[in-house]
KEBA-446297 format. One record per residue: residue in three letters; x, y, z of N, C-alpha, C in turn. Coordinates in steps of 0.02 Angstrom, whole numbers, plus 50000, padded with zeros to 5 digits. Atoms other than C-alpha are relative to their C-alpha. Example, Ala and Ser with C-alpha at 12.3 -4.5 7.8 and 13.67 -1.06 7.14 Angstrom:
// residues 2
ALA500454994150000506154977550390500455006050000SER499584994149997506844994750357499615005550037
***
This chain:
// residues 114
UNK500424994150000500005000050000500445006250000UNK499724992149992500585016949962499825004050039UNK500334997449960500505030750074499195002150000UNK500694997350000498815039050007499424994550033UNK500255004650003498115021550012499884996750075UNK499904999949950498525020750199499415005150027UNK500294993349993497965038150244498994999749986UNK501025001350005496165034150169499824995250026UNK500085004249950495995017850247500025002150069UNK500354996249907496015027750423499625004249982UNK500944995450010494715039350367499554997449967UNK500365000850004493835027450299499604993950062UNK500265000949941493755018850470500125003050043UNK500184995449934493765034350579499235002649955UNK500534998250012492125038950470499474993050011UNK500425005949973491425021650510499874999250054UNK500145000749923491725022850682499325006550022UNK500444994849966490855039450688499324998449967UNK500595002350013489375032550583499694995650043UNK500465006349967489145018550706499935003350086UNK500034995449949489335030950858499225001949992UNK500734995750032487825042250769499404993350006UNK500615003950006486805025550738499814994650057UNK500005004249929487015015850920499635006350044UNK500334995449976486475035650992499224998549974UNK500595000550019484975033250877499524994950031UNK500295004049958484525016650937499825000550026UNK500074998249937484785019151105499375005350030UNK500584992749992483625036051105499154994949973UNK500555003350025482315024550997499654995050079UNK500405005149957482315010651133499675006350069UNK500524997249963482015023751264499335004649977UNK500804998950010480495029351177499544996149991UNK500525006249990479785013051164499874997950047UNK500105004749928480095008651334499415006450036UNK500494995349977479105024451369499194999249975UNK500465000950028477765021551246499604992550032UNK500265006449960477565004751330499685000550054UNK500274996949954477395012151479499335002749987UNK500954995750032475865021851422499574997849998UNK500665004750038475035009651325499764994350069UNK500265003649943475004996551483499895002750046UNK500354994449956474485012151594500454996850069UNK499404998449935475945008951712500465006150033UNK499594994049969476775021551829500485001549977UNK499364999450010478125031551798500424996850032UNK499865003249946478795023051947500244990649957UNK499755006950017478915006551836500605000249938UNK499585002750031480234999551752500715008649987UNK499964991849997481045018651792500954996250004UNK499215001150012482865009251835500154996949932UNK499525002250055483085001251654499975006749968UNK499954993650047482555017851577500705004150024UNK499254993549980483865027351686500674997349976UNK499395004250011485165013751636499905001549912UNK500045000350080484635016651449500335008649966UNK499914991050005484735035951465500884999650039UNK499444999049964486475032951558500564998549950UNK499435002350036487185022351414499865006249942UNK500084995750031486495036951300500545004850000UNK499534997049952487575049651411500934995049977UNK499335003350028489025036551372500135001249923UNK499934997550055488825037451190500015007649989UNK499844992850016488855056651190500634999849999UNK499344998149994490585056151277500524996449943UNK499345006350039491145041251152499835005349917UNK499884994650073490605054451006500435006850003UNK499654993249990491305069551068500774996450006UNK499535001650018492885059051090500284999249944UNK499925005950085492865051550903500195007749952UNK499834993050043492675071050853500465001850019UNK499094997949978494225075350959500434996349965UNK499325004350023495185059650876500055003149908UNK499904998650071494525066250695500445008049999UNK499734994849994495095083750745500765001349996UNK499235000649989496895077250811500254998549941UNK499745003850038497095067350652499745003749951UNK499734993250068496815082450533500615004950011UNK499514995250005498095092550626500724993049993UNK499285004950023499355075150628500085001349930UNK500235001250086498865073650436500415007649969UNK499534994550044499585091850388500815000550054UNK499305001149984501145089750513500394996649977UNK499455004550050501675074850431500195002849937UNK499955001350065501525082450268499704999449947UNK500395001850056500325074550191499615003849928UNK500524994950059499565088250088499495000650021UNK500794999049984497765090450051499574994150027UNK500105004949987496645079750123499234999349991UNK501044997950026494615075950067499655005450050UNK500254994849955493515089350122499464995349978UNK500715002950010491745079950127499425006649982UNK500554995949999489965088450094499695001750036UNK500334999549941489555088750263500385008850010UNK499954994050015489715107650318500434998550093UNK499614999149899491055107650501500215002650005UNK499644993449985491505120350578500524998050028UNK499765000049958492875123150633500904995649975UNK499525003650035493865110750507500645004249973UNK499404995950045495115125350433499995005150056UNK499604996349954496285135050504499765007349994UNK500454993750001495665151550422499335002050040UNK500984999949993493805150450463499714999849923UNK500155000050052493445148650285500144992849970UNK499835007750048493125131550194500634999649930UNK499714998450069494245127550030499325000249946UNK500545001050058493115129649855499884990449991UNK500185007350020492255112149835499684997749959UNK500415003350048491745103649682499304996150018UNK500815005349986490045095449677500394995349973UNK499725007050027490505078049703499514994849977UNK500265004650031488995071149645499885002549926UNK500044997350074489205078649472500524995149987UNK499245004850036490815065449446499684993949998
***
């Protein structure tokens, strides 16, 4: 593997990790609205089943910190990425602040025109 070939292979599993971050939060938020909706529908107390919800909402609270980490590791590993050298490096279509050193994005082709 050549370097580039390297280099994209970790962003294309530091963008996997953060997709599966985003979609375990989703879950997680889903099951506690079912466990609520359950609640409802069998006209049980808040009072019931109140410790798995808090344990559901706790691992929620965990996944925040494991995303906000994943954005610190993508953050560290754009400023490694121009220390080494590497040059330019993909800018995606997603809009982040905060990604360039100016405050100003670079010009970006529409990549679904290719």
């Amino acid at each position: 593997m050549d370097r580039t070939e390297v280099v994209a292979s970790v962003a294309s599993d530091l963008h996997a990790s953060e997709r599966a971050i985003d979609a375990a939060i989703t879950s997680t938020t889903t099951l506690v609205q079912s466990m609520i909706g359950a609640r409802a529908l069998l006209s049980l107390s808040p009072v019931a089943a109140s410790g798995s919800q808090t344990k559901a909402m706790e691992a929620i609270a965990a996944l925040a910190s494991a995303r906000e980490a994943i954005v610190a590791c993508h953050a560290e590993l754009q400023r490694d990425h121009r220390r080494m050298g590497f040059g330019a490096y993909a800018v995606g279509i997603l809009d982040k602040p905060g990604d360039w050193d100016n405050g100003r994005p670079p010009a970006v082709t529409d990549q679904r025109a290719a």
